[in-house]
C-alpha positions in Angstrom: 134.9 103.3 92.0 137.2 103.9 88.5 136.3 102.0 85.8 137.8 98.6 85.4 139.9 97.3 82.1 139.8 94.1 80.5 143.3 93.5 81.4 142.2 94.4 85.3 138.9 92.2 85.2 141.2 89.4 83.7 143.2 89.6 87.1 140.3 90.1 89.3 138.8 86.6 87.9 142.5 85.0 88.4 142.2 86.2 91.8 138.8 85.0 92.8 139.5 81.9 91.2 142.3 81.3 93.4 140.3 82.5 96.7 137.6 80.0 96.0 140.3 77.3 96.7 140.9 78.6 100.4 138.7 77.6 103.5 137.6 81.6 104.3 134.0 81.8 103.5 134.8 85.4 104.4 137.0 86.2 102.0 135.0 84.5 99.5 132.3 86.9 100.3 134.2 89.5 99.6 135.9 88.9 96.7 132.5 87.8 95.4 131.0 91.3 96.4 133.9 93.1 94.9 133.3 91.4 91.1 129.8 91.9 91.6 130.2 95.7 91.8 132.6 95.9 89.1 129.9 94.0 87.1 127.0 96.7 87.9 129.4 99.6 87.5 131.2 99.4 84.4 130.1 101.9 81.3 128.1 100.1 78.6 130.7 101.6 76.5 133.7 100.1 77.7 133.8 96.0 77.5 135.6 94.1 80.6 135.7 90.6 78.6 137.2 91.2 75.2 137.4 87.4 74.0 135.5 84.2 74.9 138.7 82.5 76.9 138.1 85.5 79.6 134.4 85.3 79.4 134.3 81.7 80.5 136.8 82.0 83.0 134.5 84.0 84.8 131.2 82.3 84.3 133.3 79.4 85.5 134.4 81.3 88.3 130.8 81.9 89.2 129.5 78.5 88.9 131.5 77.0 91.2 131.0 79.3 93.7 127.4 78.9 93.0 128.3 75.2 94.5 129.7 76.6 97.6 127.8 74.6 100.1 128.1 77.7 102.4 124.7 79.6 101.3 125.8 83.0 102.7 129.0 82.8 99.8 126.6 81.3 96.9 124.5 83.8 97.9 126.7 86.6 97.0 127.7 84.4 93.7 124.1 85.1 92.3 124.1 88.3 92.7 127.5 88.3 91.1 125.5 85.9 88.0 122.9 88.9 88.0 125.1 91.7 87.5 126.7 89.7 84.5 123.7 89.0 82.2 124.2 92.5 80.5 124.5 92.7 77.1 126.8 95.1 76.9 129.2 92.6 79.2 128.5 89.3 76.7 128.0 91.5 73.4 131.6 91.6 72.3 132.9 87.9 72.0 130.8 85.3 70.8 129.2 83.9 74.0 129.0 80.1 74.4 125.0 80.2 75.5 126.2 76.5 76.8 127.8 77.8 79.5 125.6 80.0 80.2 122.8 77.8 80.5 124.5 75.2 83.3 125.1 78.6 85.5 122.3 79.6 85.3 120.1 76.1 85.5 122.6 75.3 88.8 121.4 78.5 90.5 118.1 77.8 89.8 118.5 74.5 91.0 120.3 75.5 94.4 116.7 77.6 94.9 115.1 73.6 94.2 117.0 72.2 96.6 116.0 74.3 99.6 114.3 72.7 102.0 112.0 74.9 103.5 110.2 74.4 107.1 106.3 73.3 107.4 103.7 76.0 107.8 103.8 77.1 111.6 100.0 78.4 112.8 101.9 79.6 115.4 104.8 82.3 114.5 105.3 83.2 118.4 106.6 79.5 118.8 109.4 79.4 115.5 113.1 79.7 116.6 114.9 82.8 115.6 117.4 80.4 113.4 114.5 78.9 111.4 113.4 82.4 110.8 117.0 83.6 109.6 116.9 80.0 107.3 114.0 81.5 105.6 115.1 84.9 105.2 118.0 83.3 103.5 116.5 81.1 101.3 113.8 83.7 100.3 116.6 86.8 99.6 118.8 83.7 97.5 115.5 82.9 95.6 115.1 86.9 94.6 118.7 87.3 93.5 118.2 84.1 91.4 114.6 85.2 89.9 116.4 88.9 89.3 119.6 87.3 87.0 116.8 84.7 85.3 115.5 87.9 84.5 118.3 89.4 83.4 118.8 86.4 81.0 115.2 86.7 79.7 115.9 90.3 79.0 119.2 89.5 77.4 117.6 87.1 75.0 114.8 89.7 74.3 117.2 92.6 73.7 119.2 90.5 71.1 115.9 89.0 69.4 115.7 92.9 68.0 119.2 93.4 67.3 120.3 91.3 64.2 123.6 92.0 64.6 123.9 91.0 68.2 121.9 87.8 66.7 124.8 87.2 64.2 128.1 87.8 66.4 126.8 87.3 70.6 124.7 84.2 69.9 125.8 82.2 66.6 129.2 83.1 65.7 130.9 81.0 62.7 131.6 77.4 63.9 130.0 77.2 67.0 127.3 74.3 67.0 123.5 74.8 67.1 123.1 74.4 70.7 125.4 77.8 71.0 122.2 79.8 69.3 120.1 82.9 70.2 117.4 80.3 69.9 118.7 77.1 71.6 119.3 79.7 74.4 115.5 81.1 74.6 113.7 77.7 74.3 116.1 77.0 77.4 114.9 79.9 79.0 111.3 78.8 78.6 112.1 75.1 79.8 113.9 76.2 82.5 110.9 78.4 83.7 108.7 76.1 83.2 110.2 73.1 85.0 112.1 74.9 87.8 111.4 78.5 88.4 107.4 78.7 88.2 107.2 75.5 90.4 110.1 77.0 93.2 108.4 80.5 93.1 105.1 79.3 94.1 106.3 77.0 96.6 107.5 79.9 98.4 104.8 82.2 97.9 102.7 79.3 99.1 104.7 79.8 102.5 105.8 83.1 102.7 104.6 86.4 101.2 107.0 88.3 99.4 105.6 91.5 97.0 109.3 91.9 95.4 110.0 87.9 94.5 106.4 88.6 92.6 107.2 90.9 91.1 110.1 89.9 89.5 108.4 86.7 88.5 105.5 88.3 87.0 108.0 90.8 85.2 110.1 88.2 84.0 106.8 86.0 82.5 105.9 89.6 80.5 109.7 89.4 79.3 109.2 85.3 77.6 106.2 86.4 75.6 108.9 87.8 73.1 112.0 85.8 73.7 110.1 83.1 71.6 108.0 84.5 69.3 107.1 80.8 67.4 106.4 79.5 70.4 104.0 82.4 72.4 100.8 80.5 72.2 102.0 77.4 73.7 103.5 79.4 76.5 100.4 81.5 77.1 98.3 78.1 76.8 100.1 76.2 79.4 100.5 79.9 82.1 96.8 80.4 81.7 95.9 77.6 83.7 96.4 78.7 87.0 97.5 83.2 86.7 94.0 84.7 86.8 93.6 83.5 90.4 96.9 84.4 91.2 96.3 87.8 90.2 93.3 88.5 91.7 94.8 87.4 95.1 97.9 89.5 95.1 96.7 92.7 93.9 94.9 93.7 97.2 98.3 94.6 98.4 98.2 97.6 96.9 101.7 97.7 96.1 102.5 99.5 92.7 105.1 97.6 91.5 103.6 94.5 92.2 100.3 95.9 90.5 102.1 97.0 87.4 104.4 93.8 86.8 100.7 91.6 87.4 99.0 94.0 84.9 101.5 93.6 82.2 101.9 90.0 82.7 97.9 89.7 82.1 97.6 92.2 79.9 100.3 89.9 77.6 98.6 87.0 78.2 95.2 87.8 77.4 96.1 89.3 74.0 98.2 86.5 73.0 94.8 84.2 73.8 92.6 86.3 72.6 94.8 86.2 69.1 95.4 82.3 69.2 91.7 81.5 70.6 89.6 84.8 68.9 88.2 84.3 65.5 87.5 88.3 64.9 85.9 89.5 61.9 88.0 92.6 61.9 90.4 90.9 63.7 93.3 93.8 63.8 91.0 96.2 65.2 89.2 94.4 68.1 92.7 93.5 69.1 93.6 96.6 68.9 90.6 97.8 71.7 91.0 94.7 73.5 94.5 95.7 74.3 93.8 99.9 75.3 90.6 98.3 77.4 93.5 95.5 79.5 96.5 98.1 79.5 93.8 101.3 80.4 92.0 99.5 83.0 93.9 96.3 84.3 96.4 98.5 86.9 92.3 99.7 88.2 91.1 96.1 89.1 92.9 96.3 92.7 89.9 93.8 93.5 89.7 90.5 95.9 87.2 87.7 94.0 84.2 88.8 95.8 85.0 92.6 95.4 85.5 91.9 92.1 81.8 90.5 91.6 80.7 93.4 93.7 81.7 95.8 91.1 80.2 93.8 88.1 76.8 94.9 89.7 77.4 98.0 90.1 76.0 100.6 88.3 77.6 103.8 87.3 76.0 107.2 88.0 73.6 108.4 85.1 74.5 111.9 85.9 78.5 111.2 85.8 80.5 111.2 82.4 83.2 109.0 84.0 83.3 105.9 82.3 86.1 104.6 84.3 83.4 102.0 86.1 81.4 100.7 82.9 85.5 100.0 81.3 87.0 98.5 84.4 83.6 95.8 84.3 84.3 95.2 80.8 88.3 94.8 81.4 87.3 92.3 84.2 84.6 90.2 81.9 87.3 89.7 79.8 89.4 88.2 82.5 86.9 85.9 83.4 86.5 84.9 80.2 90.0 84.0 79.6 89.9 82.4 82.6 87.2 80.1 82.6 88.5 79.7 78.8 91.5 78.0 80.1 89.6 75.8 82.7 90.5 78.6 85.7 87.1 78.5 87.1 87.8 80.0 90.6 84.5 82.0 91.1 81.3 79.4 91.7 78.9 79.4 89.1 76.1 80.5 90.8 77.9 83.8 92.1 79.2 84.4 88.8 75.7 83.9 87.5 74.0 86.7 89.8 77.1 89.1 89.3 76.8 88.5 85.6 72.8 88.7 85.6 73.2 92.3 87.7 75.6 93.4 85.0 73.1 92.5 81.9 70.1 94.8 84.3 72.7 97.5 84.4 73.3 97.9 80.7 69.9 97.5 80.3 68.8 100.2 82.6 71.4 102.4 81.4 71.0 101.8 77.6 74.7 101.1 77.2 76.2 99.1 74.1 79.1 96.9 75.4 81.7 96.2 72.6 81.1 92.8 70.7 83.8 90.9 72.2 82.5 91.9 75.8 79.4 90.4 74.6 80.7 87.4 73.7 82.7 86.7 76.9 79.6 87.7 79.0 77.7 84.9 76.4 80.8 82.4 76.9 80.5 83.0 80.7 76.3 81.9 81.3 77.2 79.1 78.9 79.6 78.0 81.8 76.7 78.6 84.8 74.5 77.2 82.3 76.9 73.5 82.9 76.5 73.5 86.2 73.1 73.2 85.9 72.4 74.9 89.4 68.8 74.8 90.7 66.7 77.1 89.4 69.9 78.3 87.5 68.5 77.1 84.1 65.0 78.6 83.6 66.6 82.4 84.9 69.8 81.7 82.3 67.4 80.8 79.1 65.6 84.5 80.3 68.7 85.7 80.2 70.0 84.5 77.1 66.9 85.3 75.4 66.7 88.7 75.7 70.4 89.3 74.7 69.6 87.9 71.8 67.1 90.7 71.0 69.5 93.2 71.7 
């Protein structure tokens, strides 16, 4: 396909426009898919909208085809909405981020307003149109979560350019609700209030590696679209992600592994540094973040596997250390965890796991890093609650001889 002009993308908008009024969801389709690659195909160094009339035509364009009660044209619409959060496309005139905002808050809502079928036991007995209704609404959700993400990475792109700071986000004159900031506080409202709550309604119903990944890619992306407002975010996503993690990763699929790695690894870090009170504190971050981003992709674990390999032992014969640093990457999640009330192991498992752990290191003569100590101190304290029978009198043993270590 030839590259587009401004003058040719002006008449491509005044086209669709015009097809949107006509009762041929077909052609609406099409004209949809026809922007949409225009949109992905365009050189970064050649701008279709060269001033802000032409840039909201089109986002105005979009959003009321977003509207279109016929899903199978909306559908194509968000894609369309995807493909435009580029920089490069909304770089050159001052964008109104008000605008913006209601397209991309409407297709997130149209993901809100599905309604999706009860949980069948039986899959033999569901009619072939409720299964192409679900395929719908699950591919509309994944073009919505991919331009959400495209909007968190726009925000995150200009947070590091000052000059796209100055002229995309807070030209002279426009009001405060038209700022790079205004824009990423919406972004984090918007996630918290719509997409984390649609996304796990549909993962609670159907599994879908790719919509997870995008959502876990797209959290990693917020941890630096507000920077003031990081351990908030972390504080309210790290009631309920540990779990989460643990439970997808035994699909083994890479992408989804990586994007739930990064996610955690952000996480962890930015509640270790809001919760930690380090005496060097620069340097045990430091190691704290090598030991998540070395070993997190490793912890391909279910929750009992994952208490399985706390009591393992590593080989005294072997100089691999990859065992001893994947127990001490997943002490740490625990410990963040349980920090933030996610207590999704019982206490008397975790207590045997964590006891067969202490006998390993004792065995072995190994010197876990400070910080693992203290989770691993943090975590009996927690088994220690529950007050288990019998629990008590073994965790005082415990406890007693790592204090004369």
């Amino acid at each position: 396909m030839n590259v587009c002009p401004s003058a040719g993308i002006e008449s491509v908008v005044r086209s669709l426009k015009g097809i949107l009024q006509l009762n041929n969801a077909e052609l609406h389709k099409q004209g949809l898919l026809l922007f949409t690659e225009i949109l992905k195909r365009q050189p970064v160094e050649i701008k279709l909208f060269t001033n802000v009339a032409m840039c909201k035509d089109a986002v105005a364009v979009l959003l009321e085809a977003v509207k279109c009660p016929v899903l199978e044209v909306a559908a194509e619409a968000v894609k369309a909405v995807a493909a435009l959060l580029r920089k490069d496309h909304l770089s050159c005139p001052p964008v109104q981020c008000v605008e913006l905002q209601k397209l991309i808050e409407t297709t997130v809502t149209r993901c809100a307003d599905f309604s999706l079928p009860p949980i069948n036991r039986r899959p033999a007995v569901r009619n072939s149109n409720q299964n192409k209704a679900v395929l719908q609404q699950g591919q509309f959700l994944l073009s919505t979560m991919e331009g959400f993400r495209n909007a968190c990475r726009l925000a995150a792109e200009c947070q590091r350019d000052p000059l796209a700071q100055e002229n995309a986000f807070a030209a002279p004159g426009l009001q405060s609700e038209n700022t790079l900031s205004s824009f990423s506080e919406f972004l984090l409202r918007i996630c918290d209030s719509l997409c984390i709550p649609v996304v796990m309604k549909h993962s609670e119903r159907i599994s879908s590696p790719a919509l997870m990944e995008v959502f876990m890619s797209t959290l990693s992306t917020l941890f630096v679209v507000v920077p003031s407002m990081r351990e908030k975010f972390s504080r309210k996503l790290g009631i309920s992600p540990f779990s989460l993690h643990l439970s997808v990763l035994p699909s083994s699929n890479p992408a989804l592994n990586h994007a739930c790695s990064s996610f955690l690894s952000s996480l962890c870090l930015s509640l270790c540094s809001a919760t930690e009170k380090m005496e060097d504190s620069s340097q045990e971050e430091r190691e704290v973040s090598e030991l998540l981003q070395r070993n997190l992709p490793q912890l391909n674990y279910s929750v009992p596997e994952s208490l399985i390999l706390l009591a393992e032992t590593p080989d005294p014969f072997c100089l691999d250390e990859a065992l001893r640093s994947n127990q001490y990457c997943l002490l740490l999640l625990l410990y963040f965890a349980y920090a933030q009330e996610d207590r999704f192991v019982p206490e008397a498992e975790l207590f045997s796991a964590l006891r067969n752990f202490l006998l390993s290191v004792q065995d072995q003569g190994d010197c876990p890093p400070p910080y693992v100590f203290r989770a691993v101190l943090y975590l009996l304290a927690v088994c220690q609650e529950k007050r288990e029978q019998g629990l008590c009198c073994r965790l005082s043993n415990v406890s007693v001889w790592l204090l004369v270590l």
